[in-house]
DRENNULUM-375751 format. One record per atom (N, C-alpha, C, CB): y, z, x; atom name; residue in three letters. Coordinates in steps of 0.001 Angstrom, whole numbers, plus 500000, padded with zeros to 6 digits. Glycine has a CB too. Example, Ala and Ser with C-alpha at 12.3 -4.5 7.8 and 13.67 -1.06 7.14 Angstrom:
       v       w       u  name  resn
  494310  507800  513190     N   Ala
  495500  507800  512300    CA   Ala
  496700  507800  513200     C   Ala
  495527  509046  511308    CB   Ala
  497750  507080  512850     N   Ser
  498940  507140  513670    CA   Ser
  500030  507870  512900     C   Ser
  499402  505725  514084    CB   Ser
***
This chain:
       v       w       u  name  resn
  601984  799754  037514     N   Unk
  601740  798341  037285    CA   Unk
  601243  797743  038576     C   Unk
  603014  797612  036781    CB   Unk
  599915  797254  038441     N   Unk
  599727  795850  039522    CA   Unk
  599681  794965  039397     C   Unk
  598985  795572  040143    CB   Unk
  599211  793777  040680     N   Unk
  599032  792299  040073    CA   Unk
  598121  792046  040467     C   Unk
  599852  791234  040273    CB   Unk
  597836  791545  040059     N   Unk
  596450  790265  040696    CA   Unk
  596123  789519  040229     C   Unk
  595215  790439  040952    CB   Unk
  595438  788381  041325     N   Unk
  594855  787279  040785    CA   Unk
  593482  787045  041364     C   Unk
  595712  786151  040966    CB   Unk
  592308  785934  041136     N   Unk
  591323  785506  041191    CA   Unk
  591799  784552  041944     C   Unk
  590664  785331  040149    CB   Unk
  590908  783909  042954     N   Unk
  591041  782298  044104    CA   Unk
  590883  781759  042493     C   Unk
  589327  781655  045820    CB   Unk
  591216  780842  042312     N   Unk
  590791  779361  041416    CA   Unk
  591554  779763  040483     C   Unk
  589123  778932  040851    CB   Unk
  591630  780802  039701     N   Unk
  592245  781016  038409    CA   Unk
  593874  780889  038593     C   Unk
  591787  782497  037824    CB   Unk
  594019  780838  037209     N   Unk
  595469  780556  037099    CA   Unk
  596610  781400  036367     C   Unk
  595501  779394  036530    CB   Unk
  595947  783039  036077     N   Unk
  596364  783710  035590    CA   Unk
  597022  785256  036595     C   Unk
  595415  783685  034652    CB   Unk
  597473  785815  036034     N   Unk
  598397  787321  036261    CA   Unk
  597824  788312  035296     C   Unk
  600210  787197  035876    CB   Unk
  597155  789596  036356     N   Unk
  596814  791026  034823    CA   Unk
  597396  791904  035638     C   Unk
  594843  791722  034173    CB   Unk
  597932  792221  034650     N   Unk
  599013  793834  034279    CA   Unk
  598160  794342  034225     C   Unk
  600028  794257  032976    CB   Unk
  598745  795603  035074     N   Unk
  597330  796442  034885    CA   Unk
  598074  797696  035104     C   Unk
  595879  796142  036057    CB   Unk
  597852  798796  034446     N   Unk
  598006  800271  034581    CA   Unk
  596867  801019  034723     C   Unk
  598647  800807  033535    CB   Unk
  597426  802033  035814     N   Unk
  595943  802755  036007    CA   Unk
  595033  802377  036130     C   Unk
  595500  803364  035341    CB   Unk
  594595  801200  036794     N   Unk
  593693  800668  037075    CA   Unk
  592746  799708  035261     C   Unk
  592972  801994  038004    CB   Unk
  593499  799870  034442     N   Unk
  593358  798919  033251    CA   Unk
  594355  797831  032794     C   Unk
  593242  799696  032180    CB   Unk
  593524  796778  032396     N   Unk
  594947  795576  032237    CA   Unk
  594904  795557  031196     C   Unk
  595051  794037  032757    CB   Unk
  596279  795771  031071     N   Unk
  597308  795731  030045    CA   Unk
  597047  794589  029180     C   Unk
  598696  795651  030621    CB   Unk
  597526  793533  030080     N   Unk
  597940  791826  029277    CA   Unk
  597304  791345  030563     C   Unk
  600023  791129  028874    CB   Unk
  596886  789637  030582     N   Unk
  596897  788501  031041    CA   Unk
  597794  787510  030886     C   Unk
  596052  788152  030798    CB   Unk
  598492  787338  031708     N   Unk
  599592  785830  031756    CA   Unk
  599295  784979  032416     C   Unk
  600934  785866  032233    CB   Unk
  598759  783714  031196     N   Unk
  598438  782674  032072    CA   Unk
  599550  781843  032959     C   Unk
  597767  781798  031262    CB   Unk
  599355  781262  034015     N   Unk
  600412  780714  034686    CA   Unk
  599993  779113  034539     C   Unk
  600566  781341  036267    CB   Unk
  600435  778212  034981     N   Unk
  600494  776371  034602    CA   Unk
  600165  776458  036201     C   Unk
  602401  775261  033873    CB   Unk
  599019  775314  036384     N   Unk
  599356  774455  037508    CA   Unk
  600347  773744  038167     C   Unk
  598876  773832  037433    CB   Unk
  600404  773104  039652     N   Unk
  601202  772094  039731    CA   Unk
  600720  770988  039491     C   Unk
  601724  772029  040705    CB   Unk
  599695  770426  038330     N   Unk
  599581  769583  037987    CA   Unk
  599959  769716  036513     C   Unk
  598561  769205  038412    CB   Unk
  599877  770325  035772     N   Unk
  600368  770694  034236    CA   Unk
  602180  770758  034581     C   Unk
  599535  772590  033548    CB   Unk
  602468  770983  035497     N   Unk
  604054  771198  035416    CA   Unk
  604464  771113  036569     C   Unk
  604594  772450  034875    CB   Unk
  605276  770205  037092     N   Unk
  605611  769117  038340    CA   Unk
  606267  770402  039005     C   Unk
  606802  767455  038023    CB   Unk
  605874  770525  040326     N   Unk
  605995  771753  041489    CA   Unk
  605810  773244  041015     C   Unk
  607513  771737  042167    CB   Unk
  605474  773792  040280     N   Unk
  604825  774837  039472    CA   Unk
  604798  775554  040943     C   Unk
  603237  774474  038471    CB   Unk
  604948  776977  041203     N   Unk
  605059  777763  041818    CA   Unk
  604956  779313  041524     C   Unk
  605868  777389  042180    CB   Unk
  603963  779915  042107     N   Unk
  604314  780981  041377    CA   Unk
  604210  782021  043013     C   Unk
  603111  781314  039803    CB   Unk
  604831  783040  043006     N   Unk
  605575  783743  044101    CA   Unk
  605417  785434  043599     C   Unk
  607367  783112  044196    CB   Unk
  604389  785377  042684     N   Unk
  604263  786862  042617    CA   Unk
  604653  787678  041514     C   Unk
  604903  787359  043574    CB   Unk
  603804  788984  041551     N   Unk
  604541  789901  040795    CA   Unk
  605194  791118  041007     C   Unk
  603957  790143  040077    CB   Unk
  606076  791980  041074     N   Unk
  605838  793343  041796    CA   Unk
  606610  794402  041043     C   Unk
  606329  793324  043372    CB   Unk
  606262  795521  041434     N   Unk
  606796  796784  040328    CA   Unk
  607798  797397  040971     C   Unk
  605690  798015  039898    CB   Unk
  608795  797538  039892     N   Unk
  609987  798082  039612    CA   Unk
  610718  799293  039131     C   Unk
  610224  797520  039103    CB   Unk
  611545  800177  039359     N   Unk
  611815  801408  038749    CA   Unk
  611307  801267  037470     C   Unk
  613211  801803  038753    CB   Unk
  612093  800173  036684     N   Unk
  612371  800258  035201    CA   Unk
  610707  799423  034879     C   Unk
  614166  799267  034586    CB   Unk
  610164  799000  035418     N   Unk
  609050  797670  034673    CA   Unk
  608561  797159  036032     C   Unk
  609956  796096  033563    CB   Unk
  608428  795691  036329     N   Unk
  608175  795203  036673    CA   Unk
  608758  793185  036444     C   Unk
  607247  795933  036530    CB   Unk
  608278  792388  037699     N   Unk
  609286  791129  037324    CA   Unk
  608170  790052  038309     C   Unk
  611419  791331  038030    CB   Unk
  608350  788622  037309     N   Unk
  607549  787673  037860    CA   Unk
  608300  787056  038569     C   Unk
  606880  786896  037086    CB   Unk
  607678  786120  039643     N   Unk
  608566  785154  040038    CA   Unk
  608267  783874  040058     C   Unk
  608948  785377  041084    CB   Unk
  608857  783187  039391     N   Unk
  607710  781421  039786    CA   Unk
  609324  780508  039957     C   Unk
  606151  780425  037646    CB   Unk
  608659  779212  040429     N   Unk
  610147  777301  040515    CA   Unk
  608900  776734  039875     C   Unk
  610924  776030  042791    CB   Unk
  609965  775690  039750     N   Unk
  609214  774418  039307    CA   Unk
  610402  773286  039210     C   Unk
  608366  774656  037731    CB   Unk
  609636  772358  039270     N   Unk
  610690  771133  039088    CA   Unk
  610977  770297  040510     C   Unk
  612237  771794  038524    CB   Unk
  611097  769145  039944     N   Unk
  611056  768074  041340    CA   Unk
  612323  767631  041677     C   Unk
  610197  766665  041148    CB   Unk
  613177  766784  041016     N   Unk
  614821  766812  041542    CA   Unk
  615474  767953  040704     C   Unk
  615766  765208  041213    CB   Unk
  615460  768259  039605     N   Unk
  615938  769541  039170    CA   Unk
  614954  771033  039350     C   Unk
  616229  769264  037674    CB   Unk
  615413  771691  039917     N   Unk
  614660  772546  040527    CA   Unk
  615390  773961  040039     C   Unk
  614584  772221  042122    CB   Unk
  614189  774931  040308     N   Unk
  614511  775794  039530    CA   Unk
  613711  777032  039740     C   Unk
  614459  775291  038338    CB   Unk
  614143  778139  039654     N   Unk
  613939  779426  040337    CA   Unk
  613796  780413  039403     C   Unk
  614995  779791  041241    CB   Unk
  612838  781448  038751     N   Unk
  613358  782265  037718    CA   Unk
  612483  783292  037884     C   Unk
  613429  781696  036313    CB   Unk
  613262  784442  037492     N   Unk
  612534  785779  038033    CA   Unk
  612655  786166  036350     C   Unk
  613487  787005  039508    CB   Unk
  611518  786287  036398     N   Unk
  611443  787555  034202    CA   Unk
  611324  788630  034839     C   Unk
  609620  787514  032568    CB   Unk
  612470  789549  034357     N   Unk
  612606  791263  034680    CA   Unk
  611782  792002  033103     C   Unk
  614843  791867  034834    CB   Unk
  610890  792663  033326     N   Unk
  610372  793065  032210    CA   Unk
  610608  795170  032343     C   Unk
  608549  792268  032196    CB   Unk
  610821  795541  030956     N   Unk
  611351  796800  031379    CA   Unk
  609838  797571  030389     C   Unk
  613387  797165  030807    CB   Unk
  609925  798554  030527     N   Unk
  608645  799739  029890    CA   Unk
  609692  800250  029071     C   Unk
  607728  801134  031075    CB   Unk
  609338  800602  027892     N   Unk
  610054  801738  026350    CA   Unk
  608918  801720  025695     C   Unk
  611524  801099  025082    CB   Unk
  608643  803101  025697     N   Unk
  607387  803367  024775    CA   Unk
  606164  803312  025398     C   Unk
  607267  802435  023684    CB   Unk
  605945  802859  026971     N   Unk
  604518  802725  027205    CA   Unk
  603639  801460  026969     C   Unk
  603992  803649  026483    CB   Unk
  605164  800115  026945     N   Unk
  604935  798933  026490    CA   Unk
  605972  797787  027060     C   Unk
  604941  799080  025056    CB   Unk
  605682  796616  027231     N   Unk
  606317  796445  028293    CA   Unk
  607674  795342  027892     C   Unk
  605221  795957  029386    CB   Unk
  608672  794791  027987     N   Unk
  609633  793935  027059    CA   Unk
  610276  793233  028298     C   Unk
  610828  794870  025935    CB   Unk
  610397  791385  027635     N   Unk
  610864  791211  028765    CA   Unk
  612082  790988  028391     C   Unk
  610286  790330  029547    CB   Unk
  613775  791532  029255     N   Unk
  614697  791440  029144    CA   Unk
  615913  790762  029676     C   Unk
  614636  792119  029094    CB   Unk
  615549  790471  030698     N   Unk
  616358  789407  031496    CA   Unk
  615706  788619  032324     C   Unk
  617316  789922  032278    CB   Unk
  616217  787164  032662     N   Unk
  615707  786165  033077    CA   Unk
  616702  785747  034250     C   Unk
  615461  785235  031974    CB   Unk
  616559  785476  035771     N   Unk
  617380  785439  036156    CA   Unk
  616840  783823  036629     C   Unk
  617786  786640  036903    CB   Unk
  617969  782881  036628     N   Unk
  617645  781687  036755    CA   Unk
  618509  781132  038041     C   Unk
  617846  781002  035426    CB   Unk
  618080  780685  039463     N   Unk
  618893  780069  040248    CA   Unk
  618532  778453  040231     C   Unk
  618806  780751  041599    CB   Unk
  619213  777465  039751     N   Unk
  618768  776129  039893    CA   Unk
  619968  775230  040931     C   Unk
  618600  775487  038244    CB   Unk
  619522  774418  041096     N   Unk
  620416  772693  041720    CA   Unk
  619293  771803  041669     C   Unk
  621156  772576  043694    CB   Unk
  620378  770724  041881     N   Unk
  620219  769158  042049    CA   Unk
  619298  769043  043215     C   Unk
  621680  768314  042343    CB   Unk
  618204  768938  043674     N   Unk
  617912  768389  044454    CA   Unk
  619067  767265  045745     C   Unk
  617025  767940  043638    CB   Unk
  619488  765981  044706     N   Unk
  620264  765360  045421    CA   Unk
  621305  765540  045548     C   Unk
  620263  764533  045299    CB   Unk
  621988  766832  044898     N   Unk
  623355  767441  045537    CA   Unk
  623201  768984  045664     C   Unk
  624744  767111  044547    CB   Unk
  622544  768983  046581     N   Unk
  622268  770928  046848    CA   Unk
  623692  771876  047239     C   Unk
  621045  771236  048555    CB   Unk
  624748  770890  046527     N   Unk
  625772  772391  046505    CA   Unk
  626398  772689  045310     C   Unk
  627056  772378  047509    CB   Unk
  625484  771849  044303     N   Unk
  624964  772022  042854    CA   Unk
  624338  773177  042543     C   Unk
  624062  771060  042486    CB   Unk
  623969  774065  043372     N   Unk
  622958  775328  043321    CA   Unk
  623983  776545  042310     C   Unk
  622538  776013  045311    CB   Unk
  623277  777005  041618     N   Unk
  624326  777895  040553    CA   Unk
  622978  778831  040283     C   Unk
  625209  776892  038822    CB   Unk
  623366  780231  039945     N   Unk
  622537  781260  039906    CA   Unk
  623670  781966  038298     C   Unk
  622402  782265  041772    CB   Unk
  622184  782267  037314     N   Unk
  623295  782654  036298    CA   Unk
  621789  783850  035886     C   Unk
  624125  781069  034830    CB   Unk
  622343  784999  035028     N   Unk
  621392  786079  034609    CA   Unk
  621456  785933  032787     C   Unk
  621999  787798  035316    CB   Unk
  620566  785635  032422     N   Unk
  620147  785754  030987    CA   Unk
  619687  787167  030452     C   Unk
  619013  784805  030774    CB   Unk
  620131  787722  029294     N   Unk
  619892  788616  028776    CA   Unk
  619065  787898  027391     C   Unk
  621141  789455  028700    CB   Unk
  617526  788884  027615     N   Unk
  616617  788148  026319    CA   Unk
  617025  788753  025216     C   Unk
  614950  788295  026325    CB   Unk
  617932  788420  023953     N   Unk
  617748  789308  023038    CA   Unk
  617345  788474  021861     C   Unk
  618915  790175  022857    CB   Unk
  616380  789273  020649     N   Unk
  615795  790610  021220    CA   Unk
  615041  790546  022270     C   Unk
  615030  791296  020366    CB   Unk
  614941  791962  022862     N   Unk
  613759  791488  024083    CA   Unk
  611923  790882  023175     C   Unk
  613397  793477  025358    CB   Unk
  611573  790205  024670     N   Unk
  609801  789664  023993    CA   Unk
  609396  790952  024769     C   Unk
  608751  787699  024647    CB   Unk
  608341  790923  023740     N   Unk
  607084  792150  023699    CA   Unk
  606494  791118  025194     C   Unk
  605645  792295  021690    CB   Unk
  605723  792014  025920     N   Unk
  604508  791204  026648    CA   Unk
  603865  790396  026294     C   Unk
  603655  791706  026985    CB   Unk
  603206  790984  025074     N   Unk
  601817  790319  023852    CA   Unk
  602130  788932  024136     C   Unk
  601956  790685  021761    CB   Unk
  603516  788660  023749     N   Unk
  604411  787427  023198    CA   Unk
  604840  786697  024273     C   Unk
  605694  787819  022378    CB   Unk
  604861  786889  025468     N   Unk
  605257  786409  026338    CA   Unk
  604609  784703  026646     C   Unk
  605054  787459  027242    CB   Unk
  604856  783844  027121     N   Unk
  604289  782463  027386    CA   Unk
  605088  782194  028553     C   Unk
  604433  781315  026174    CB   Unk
  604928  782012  029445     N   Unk
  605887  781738  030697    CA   Unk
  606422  780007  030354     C   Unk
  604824  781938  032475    CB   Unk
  605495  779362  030030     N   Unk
  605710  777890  029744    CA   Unk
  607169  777685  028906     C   Unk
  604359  777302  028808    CB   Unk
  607060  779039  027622     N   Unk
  607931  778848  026434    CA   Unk
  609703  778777  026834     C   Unk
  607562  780207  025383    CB   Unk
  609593  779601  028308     N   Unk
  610364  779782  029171    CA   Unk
  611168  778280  030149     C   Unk
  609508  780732  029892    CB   Unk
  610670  777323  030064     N   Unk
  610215  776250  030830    CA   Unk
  610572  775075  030660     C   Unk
  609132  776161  030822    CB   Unk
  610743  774779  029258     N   Unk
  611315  773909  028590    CA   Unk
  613005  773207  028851     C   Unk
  611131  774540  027448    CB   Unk
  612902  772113  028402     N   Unk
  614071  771771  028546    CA   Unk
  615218  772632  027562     C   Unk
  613990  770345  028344    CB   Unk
  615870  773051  028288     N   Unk
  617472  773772  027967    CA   Unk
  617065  775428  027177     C   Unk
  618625  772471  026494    CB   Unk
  615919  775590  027538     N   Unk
  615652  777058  027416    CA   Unk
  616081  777988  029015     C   Unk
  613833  777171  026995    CB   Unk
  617098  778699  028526     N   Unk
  617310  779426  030017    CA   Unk
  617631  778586  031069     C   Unk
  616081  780144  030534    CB   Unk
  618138  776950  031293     N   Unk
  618551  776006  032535    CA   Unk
  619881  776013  031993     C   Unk
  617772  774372  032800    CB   Unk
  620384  775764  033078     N   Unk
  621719  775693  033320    CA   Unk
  622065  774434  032600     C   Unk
  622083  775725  034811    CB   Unk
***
């Protein structure tokens, strides 16, 4: 698995063997207030994104995605958030996706929402 991106674009391709897999589009920080994205990198089991976002509630989340079959599933979500105005509000909790999402299916946004995966 690699990553990459294009200057200007706003996307992530999976790529094996030098072929991509999938494209994941990622949000601006104008589509989604402090939008951050921090990478991708490969893992025994898969591979895992990392992006924050959020202006007084803030928020940290790594998608661990695992390989079965030669396909990729994402299975845990690890989420560290706080308060901005009380930063010893900071709490780190690990989500298990079940069932796991296929790649195909993946939307990072869908992820993003209010009280999906936040504390």
């Amino acid at each position: 698995m690699e990553e990459g991106t294009e200057p200007g674009t706003h996307f992530v391709r999976i790529t094996r063997a030098g072929t991509v897999v999938h494209t994941i589009r990622t949000p601006t920080g104008v589509e989604w207030n402090g939008f951050g994205f921090y990478g991708a990198k490969k893992t025994k089991q898969g591979f895992e994104i990392s992006i924050s976002y959020g202006s007084r509630f803030y928020y940290w989340k790594k998608f661990i995605f695992i390989c079965r079959q030669h396909k990729f599933y994402l299975s845990k979500i690890r989420v560290d958030s706080l308060d901005k105005n009380y930063p010893e509000s900071g709490k780190t909790k690990v989500v298990r996706v079940r069932p796991n999402v296929p790649l195909e299916r993946f939307v990072i946004t869908d992820f993003m929402k209010e009280g999906v995966v936040d504390p």
